[in-house]
N, C-alpha and C positions, 0 to 999 in steps of 0.2 A: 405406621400409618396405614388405618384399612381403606382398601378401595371397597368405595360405597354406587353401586348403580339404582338406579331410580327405574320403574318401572317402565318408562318408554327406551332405557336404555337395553331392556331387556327383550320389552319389543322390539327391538332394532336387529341385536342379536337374532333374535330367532328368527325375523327376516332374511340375514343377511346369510343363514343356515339354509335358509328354506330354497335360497336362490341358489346358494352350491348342489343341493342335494339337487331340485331342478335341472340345472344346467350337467352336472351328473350323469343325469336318466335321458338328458337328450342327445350327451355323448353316447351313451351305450344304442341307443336308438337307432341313430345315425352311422356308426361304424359296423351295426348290424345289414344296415342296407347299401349302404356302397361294397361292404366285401359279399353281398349276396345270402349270410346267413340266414335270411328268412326265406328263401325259395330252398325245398327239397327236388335233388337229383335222382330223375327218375333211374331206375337199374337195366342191365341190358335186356332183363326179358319182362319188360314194358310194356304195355296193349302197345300192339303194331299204329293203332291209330292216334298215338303219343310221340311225340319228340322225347327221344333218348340222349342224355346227355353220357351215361354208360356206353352206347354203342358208338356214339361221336369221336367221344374219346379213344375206341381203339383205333380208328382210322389216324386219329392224332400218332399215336404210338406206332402204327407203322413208317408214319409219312417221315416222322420226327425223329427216329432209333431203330427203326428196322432198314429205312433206305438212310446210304451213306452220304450224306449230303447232298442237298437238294440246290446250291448254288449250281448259275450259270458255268458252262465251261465243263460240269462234274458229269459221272454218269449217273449220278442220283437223280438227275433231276428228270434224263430220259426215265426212269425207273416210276417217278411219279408220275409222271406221264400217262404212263401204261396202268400203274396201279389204278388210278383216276376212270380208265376211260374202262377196263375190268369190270369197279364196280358197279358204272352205270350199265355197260353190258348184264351182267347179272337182273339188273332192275327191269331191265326192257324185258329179261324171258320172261317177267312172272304178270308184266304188266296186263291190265281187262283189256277187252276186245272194245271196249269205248274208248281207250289209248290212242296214240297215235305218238310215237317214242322214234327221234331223231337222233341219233350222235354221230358227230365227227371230230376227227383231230385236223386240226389247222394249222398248217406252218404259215408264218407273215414275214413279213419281210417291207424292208420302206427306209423313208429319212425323213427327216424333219428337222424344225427350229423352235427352241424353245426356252424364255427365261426360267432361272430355278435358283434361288439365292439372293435374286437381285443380278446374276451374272446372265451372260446369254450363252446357251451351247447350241449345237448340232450334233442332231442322231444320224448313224447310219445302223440299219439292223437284218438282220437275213435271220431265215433256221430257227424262228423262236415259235413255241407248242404252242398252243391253245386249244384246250378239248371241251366239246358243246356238248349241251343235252338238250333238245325240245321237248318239249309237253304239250299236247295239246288235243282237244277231243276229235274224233274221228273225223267229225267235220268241217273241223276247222278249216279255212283258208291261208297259204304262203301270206299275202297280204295285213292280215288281220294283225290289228295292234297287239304288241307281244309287253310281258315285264321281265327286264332279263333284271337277272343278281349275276355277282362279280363276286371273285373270290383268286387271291394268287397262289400258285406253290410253288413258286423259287423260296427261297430264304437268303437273308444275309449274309456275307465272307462269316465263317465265325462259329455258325451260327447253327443248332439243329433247328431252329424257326417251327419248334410247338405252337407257342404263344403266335407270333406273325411267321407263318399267316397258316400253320396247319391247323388250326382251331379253326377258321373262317373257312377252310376247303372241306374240312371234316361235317362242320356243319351243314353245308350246301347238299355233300352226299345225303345225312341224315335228313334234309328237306325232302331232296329228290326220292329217297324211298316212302318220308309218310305220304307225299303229294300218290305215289300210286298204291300204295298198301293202305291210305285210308277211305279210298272209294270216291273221294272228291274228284271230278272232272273241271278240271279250271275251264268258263267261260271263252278267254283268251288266254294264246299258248303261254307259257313260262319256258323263257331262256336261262340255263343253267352256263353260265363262263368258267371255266378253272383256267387261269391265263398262266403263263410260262416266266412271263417276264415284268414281274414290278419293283424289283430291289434295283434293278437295271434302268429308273428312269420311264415309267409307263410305259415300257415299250409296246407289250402285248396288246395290253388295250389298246393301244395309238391303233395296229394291225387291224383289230378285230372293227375299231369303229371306221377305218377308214375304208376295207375291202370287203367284209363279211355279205355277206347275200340277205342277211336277216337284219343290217344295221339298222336299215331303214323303217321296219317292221315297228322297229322299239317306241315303246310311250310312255314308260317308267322303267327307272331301275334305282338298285339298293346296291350299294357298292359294302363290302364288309369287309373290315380291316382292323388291324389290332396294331394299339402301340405300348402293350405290357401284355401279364398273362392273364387278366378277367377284371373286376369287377362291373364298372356299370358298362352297357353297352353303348357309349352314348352318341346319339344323333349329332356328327360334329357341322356337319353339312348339308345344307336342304334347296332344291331350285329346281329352275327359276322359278320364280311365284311362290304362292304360299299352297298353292295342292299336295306334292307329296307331303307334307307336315302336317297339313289336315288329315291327309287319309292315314299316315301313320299315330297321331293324338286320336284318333279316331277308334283304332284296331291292337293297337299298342298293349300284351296285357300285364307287363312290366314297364312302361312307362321310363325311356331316360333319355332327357333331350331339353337343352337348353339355348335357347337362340341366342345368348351373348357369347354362344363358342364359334357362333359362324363370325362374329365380331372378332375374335381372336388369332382364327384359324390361319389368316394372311398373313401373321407374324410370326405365326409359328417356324422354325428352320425344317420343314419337311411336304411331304405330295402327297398323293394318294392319286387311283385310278377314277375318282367323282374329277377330276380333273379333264380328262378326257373327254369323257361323256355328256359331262353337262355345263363345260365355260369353252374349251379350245376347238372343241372339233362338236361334237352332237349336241349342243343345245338341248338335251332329253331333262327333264323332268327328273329329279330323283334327291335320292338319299344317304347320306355318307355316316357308315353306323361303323364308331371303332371303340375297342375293348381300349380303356385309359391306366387303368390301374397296374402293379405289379411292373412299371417301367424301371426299376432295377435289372431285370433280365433280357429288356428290349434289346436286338440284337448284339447280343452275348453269349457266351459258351453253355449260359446256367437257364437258358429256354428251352426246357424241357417240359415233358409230360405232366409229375411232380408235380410243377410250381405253379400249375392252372389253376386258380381260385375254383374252387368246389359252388356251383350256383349258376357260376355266367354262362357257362353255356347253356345250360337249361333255359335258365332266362333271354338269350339271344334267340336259341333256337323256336322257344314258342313265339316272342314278340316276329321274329322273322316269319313266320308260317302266316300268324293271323294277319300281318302288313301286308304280303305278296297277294293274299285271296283279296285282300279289302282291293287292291291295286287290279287284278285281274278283273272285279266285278264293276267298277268303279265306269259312270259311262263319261268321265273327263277323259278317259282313257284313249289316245288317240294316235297314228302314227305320224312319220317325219311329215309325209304329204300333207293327212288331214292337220297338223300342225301349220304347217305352214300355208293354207288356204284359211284359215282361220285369220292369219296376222296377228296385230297386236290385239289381244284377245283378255280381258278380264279372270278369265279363268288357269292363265298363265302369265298374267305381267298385271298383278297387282301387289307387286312389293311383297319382302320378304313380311312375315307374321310373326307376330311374339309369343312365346311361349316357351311355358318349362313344366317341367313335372312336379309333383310333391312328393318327394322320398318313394320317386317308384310307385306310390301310390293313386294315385291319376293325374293325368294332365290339362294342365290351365292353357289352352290356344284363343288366340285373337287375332283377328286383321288390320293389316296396317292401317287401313280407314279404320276400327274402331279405335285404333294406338291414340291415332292420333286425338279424338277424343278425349278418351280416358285420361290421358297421360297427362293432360291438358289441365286435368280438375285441379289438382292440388298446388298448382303456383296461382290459379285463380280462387279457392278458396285463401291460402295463403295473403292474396292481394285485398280481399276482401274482407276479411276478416276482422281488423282492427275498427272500420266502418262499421260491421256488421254491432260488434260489442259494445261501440262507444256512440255514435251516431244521436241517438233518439235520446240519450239521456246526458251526452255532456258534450256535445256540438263535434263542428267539423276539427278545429284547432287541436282537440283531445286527439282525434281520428289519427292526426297524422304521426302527436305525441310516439301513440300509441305503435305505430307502426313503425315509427322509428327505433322503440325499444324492442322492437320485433328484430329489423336489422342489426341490430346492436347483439340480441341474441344470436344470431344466424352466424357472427363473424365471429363470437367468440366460440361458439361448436367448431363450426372450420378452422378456429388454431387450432383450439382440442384436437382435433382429426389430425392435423397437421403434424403437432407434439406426438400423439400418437405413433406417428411413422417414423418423424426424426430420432427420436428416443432410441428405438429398438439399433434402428442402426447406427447411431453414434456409440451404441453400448458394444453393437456385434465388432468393431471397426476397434475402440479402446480394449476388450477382449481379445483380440489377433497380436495387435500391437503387445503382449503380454504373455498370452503361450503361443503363438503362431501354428495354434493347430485349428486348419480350417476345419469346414464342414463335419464335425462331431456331432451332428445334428445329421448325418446324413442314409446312419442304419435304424438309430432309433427315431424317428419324427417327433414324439412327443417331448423329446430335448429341447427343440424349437420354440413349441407352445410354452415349456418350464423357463427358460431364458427369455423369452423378447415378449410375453403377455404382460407378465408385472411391469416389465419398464414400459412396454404400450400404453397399461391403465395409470399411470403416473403421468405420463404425457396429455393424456386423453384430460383428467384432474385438474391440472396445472392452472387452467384459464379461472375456474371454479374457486379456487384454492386461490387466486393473486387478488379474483375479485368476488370476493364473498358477500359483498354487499353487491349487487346490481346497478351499474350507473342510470339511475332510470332518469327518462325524459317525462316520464307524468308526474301528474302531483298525487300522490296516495290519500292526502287530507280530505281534498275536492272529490274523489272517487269514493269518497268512504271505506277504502280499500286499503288494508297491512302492504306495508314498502315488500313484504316476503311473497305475500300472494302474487301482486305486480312483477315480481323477483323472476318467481316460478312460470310464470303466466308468459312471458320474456323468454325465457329462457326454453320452453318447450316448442312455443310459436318459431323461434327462430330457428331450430332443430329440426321441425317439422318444415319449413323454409327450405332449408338447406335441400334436405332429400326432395322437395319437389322442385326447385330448382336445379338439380341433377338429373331427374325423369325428365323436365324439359329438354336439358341439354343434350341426353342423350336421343330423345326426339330428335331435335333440328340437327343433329350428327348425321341423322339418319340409321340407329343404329337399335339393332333389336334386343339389347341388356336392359334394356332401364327399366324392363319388371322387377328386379329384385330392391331400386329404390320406391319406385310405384305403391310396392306389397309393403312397404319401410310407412311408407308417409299414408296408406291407407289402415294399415293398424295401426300408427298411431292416433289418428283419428278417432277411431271406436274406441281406443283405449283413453283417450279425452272425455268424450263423451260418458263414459263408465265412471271415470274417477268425478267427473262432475254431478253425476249424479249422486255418490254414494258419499261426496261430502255431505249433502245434505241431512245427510241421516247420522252419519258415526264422527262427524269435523273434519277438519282442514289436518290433522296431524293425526289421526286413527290410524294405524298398522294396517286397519280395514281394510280403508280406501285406496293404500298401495299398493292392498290385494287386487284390488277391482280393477286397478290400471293396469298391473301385470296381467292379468288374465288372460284381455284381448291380444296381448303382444306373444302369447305360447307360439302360438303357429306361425309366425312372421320368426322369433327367436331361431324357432328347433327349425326351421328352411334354410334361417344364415347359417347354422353350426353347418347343418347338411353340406350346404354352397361352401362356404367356410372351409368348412375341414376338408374335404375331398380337392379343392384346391390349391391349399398347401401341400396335402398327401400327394396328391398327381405333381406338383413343382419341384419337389424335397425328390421323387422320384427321378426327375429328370434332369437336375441339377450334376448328375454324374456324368453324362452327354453333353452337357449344353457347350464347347469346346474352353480352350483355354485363352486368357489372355499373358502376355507377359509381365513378370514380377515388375515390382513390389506390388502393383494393383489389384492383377490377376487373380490372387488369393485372397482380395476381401472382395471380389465382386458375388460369389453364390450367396455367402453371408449376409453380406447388403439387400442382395433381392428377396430371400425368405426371410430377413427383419423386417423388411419393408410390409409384404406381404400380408405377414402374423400378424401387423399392425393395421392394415387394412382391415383385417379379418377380425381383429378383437373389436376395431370400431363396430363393425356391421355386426359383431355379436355384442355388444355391450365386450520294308526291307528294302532299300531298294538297291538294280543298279546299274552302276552307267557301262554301256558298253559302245562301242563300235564295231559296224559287222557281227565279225565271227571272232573279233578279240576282247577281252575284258580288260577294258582303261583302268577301271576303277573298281572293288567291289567295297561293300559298306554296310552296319546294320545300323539304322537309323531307326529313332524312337522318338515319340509322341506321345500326349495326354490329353484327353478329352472329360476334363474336370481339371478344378482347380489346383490338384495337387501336385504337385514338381514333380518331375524326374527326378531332380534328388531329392525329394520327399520316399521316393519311390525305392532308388538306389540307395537310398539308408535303411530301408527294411527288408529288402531284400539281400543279402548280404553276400549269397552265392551267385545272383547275376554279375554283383561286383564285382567279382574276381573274377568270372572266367571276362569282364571285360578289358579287364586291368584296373580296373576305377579305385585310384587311392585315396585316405582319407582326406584331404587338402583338395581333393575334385570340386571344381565349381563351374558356375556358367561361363564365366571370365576366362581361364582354360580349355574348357571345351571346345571342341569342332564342333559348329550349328548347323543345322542340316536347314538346306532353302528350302522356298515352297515351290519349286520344282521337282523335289523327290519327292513328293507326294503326287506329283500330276495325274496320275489313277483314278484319285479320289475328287475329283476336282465337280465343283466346286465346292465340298465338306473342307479341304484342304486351309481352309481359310478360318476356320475356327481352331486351327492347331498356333501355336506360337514358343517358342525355345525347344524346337525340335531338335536330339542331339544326335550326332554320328561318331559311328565308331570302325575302325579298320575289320575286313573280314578276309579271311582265306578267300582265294578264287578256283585252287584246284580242283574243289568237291565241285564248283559251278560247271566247272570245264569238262569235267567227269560226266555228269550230270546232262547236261544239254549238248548235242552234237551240232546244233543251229541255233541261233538267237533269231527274235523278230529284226527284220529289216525292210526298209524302203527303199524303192530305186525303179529307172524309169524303164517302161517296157516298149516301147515305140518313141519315134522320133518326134519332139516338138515341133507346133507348127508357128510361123512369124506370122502376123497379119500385117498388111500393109499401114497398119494406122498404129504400129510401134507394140501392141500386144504379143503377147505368146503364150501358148497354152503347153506346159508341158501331163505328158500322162506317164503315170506311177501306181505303181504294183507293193500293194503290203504282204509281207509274208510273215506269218507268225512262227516259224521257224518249229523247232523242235519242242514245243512248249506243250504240255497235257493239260492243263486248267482253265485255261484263259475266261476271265472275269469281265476282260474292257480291254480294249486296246484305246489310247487316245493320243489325238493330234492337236497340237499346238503348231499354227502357223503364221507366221511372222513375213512380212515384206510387202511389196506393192498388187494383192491381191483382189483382183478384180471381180470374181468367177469362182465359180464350184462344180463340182458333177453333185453331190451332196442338196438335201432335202430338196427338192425341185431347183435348181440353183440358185437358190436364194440363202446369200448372205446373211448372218444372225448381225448382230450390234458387236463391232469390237471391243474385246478386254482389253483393260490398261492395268498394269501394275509396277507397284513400285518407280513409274518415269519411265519404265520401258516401252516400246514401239507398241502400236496397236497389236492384237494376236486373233486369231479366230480359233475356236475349241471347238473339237466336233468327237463325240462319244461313239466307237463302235464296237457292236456287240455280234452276238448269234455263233453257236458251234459250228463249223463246217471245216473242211478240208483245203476248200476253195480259199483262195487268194483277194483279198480286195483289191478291186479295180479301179482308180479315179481319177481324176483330172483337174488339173488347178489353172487355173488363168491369172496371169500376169498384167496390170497397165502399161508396165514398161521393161525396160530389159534388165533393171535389178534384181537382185537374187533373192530367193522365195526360200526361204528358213523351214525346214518342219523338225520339232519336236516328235520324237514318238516315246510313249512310255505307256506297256504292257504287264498286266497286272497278272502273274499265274499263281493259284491257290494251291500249288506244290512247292516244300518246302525240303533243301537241302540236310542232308543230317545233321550238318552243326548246328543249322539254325533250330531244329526239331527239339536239340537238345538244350539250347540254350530258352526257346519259351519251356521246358519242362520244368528251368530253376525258379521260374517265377511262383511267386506266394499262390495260395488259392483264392484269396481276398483280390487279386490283381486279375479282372479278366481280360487275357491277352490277343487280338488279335494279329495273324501275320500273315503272311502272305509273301511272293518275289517280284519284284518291279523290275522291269527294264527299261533303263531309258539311252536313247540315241539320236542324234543330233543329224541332218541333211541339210546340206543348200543346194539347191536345183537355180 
């Protein structure tokens, strides 16, 4: 029997080609501009009055692999330090005599209180760097509105910290030399930060914004920070008001920034130093620009030089130059004073603005007074509409028909959407259940799109497919109109419905995303309008006229693939961090959220240990996973950790010793994304070898009673014989009234597990000196303190035991101390 097509099945074909090869050309497109390959990297010997991403990069290379670790506690980091403040030294001898070239190194020191997790801590910190640069012309004024950038170089436990944050400090120096090697004189000065301390919980910036002599000065800043090694640069953060986003949509000549991330941003599990600056403490004006892509090596062993995407720093580097001049010349430009003489002011408290870019290629900015407008049109053309068509020629009665089969389309697109998403992940959840090999989607990403697209578009189908005829409420006879026209006519209005009842929603959310349904339900629009017309000329079923609909929809398409794909890519990336849950769930939860995802996205596209004193109670190597894979996922491919643990093959969870979320207190609050943490017995000799003092607490004067039943005792931490020290932290348990700790002010107590209320307070800062403090008592029960100190030196056994680990397994380690007190 021959299969016979008929010529529209032909046209259909070569349609349904035209729209692979399409969608094709707008992948390639689109993976060309998130990984940067359409921007060339200038070379090192670049006109001086160019941004060198060649000469950036070698400062990366020193900071990253010529100094030995740039973590807290190390001397790498004094070493950047110096290297930092060098090479602005260098920059000041060559500077013009229209200069005026300030540096200093600033030690800080302070306490504070601060949610981060959803938990409450307390900082205390001493001895942390930060090295300035001023710029600014000879005549400047100390007063005069300044624009500082931020920039950190500690780096992560782990970590050579290329990617975060020596790409962002690298870059800063490469500013500071074109700012005076290009001849430009900034207006107002330019503050250059290279801070000491932000792996540590903002501590630096806390310092710089709380005590600096130039805090006050400040009227914008650009915070730059990285959470992979390059692609887009993008604008995660912007405030208050919609000014810095104008002047950067403005100045921007790489364009990347999208205001549904500032939507995001508070769910994210992570900080940055725009935290500081412009919600907890300075109310400044400004901009949170971080490198997204390349988060497989976000603080890992494998953030290195290497793995810098070839493009983004060129791309940061120019977009950061032309941003800082627009900001320096800009006369919104103001300090803390003339800010706050202003009040509540139009020019800073007019609601965040909407906007995004096109593929890097410029950017669409609006004000929330227009949003709200705009965003407005399309559930009111939507309302109107069925009146508008039916009205004059078949009364009000049709009208409502009509708009009924409007809703009737609208509900059946939203299961569509619906199926869409439950599909992929009923399919990722029955696949686990069958090989139980999770995230295999997680080196290669385009596995993701090959597995949960097809079952997405089958979901999406479904409603289409059960009702293929249209329940229509009109009568096609009386309209003169095919039950199919009416069918289609239904089913596009309701679609179009839907996305502008989403831009509304996320209107009255208050929320700055709903450009991408806006840009949805505005081409389709023109693309109505289009097909409407060209029926007229080639019929209601011509290949033609599907042309004419598609058309207007290219540039709406190739922005969802853009939005689309870069947000699966950045998810799939981060999916390896995102911490663990415990089994059987744990291992389909990555799975579930990028099905879910791919299917959003196809819619919108079509060591520790315990000691006492100066003895060791206990020693231990305790292990953890931050992704979804087991330990014994882990311990089955690794095959030589297992042995030197003893791990036999009948080892399970049920057997093992679990290590609590107490050996982790270091990390606290990340600590809480870990779950089926395992411990295992360690030698203690090599410890004892090794350290001739442990960190200990104990009191150094006498406590005093008050007559109204308090007591305050005072207490001396000594971090003993320890070389690295990372954090020390305190966990304090009993009737606490009082602190010496960030002005004495109590953070919200933690609760876990049913245990008693705790207070956590994080200290930091190199020095010699002993911490000093004092706790206060309501009553005369005893005051519990936890201590557990984190040192980034590692005994030999253990040195040799992360050497057996795979090189697929990036291992961090580190020594913990924990010890117990009641005062």
């Amino acid at each position: 029997m021959a299969l016979r097509l008929d010529a529209r099945d032909v046209s259909g074909f070569k349609f349904l080609f035209s729209l692979a090869i399409m969608y094709g050309l707008m992948s390639i497109l689109v993976h060309s501009v998130i990984y940067t390959k359409f921007i060339t990297p200038l070379d090192i010997d670049a006109p001086l009055d160019r941004f060198s991403e060649a000469r950036a990069i070698e400062h990366v290379r020193v900071l990253a692999h010529e100094i030995d670790g740039r973590q807290e506690g190390r001397q790498g980091l004094r070493e950047a330090a110096e290297y930092i403040k060098a090479q602005l030294e260098r920059l000041k001898e060559r500077a013009g005599s229209n200069l005026r070239i300030e540096i200093e190194e600033n030690v800080v020191a302070g306490s504070f209180n601060m949610m981060f997790l959803g938990h409450s801590i307390s900082f205390g910190y001493r001895n942390h760097t930060n090295v300035l640069m001023r710029i600014s012309s000879i005549d400047s004024q100390e007063t005069d509105p300044s624009v500082l950038m931020n920039a950190h170089f500690d780096s992560p436990l782990g970590s050579p910290g290329a990617g975060d944050c020596g790409s962002c400090v690298a870059s800063l120096l490469e500013i500071a030399r074109l700012t005076i090697d290009s001849g430009w004189v900034p207006p107002r000065p330019i503050i250059l930060l290279f801070n000491g301390a932000e792996e540590v919980f903002l501590l630096a910036a806390n310092g710089f914004v709380r005590t600096h002599k130039w805090r006050d000065s400040i009227g914008a800043f650009i915070n730059v920070e990285a959470s992979g090694s390059g692609g887009p640069d993008l604008v995660c953060q912007s405030g208050p008001g919609s000014w810095p986003s104008s002047i950067y949509a403005r100045s921007a000549i790489y364009p990347m920034a999208h205001s549904a991330a500032q939507d995001v941003f508070p769910v994210i599990p992570g900080d940055t130093d725009y935290r500081m600056f412009s919600e907890d403490y300075g109310n400044i004006p400004g901009l949170d620009i971080i490198f997204l892509l390349g988060g497989y090596y976000y603080h890992t062993s494998y953030d290195t030089v290497d793995r810098l995407i070839p493009g983004s720093m060129q791309a940061r580097g120019d977009n950061l130059y032309s941003t800082v001049k627009a900001f320096a010349e800009s006369s919104k430009l103001k300090n803390a004073h003339e800010r706050e003489s202003l009040g509540v002011s139009d020019e800073y408290n007019d609601g965040q603005a909407v906007f995004f870019d096109y593929l890097a290629w410029f950017m669409i900015f609006y004000s929330r007074r227009i949003a709200m407008v705009l965003h407005s049109i399309p559930i009111i053309i939507f309302l109107i509409m069925p009146f508008f068509s039916r009205f004059l020629n078949s009364g009000l009665r049709c009208c409502f028909s009509t708009f009924y089969d409007f809703v009737k389309g609208m509900i059946l697109h939203t299961t569509g959407m619906m199926l869409a998403i439950v599909f992929p992940v009923i399919f990722s959840v029955l696949r686990l259940l069958v090989s139980s090999y999770g995230m295999n989607w997680f080196a290669s990403p385009f596995l993701a799109f090959m597995m949960f697209t097809p079952i997405s578009l089958v979901g999406l189908l479904i409603p289409r497919t059960v009702f293929p005829g249209f329940p229509l409420s009109q009568n096609a006879s009386a309209l003169k109109m095919s039950k199919e026209e009416l069918s289609e006519e239904a089913r596009f209005w309701g679609t179009f419905g839907f996305y502008a009842l989403l831009t509304l929603a996320y209107l009255v959310a208050g929320l700055s995303g709903g450009f991408l349904s806006f840009f949805t339900s505005a081409s389709m629009l023109l693309a109505w309008i289009s097909f409407y017309l060209s029926i007229k000329f080639h019929g209601h079923h011509s290949v033609r006229s599907t042309v004419f609909y598609a058309i207007p929809l290219i540039p709406c398409l190739t922005y969802s693939v853009y939005f689309g794909g870069f947000l699966v890519q950045f998810l799939i990336e981060k999916m390896g961090m995102m911490g663990s849950l415990p089994p059987p769930y744990g291992n389909y939860i990555p799975d579930i959220v990028v099905a879910a995802i791919t299917g959003v996205v196809t819619v919108a596209i079509q060591k520790p240990l315990e000691i006492h004193a100066n003895r060791v109670v206990d020693s231990s190597y305790d292990f953890s996973v931050v992704d979804s894979n087991s330990l014994l996922f882990l311990f089955k491919h690794a095959p030589e950790v297992a042995k030197e643990l003893h791990i036999d093959p009948d080892f399970s969870f049920e057997t093992a010793k679990i290590s609590n979320q107490r050996t982790f207190l270091t990390l606290f609050p990340v600590n809480f994304l870990f779950s089926r943490s395992l411990k295992f017995p360690a030698r203690s000799d090599e410890i004892l070898k090794q350290y001739k003092q442990f960190p200990h607490v104990y009191t150094n004067k006498p406590q005093l009673t008050s007559s109204y039943g308090s007591r305050r005792v005072y207490l001396e931490l000594s971090l003993g014989s320890l070389k690295e020290v990372w954090v020390a932290v305190l966990n304090i348990t009993g009737p606490l009234s009082n602190w010496s700790f960030a002005d004495n002010k109590l953070p919200v107590p933690e609760t876990a597990e049913g245990g008693p209320p705790s207070y956590i307070c994080r200290l930091t800062g190199a020095s010699n000196e002993k911490w000093n403090f004092w706790l206060e008592a309501s009553n005369s029960g005893d005051i519990r303190v936890d201590l557990a100190v984190l040192d980034q030196v590692l005994v030999d056994e253990a040195k040799k035991l992360k050497g057996l680990f795979p090189p697929w397994a990036d291992v961090t380690a580190y020594s913990s101390f924990l010890s117990t007190y009641v005062f």
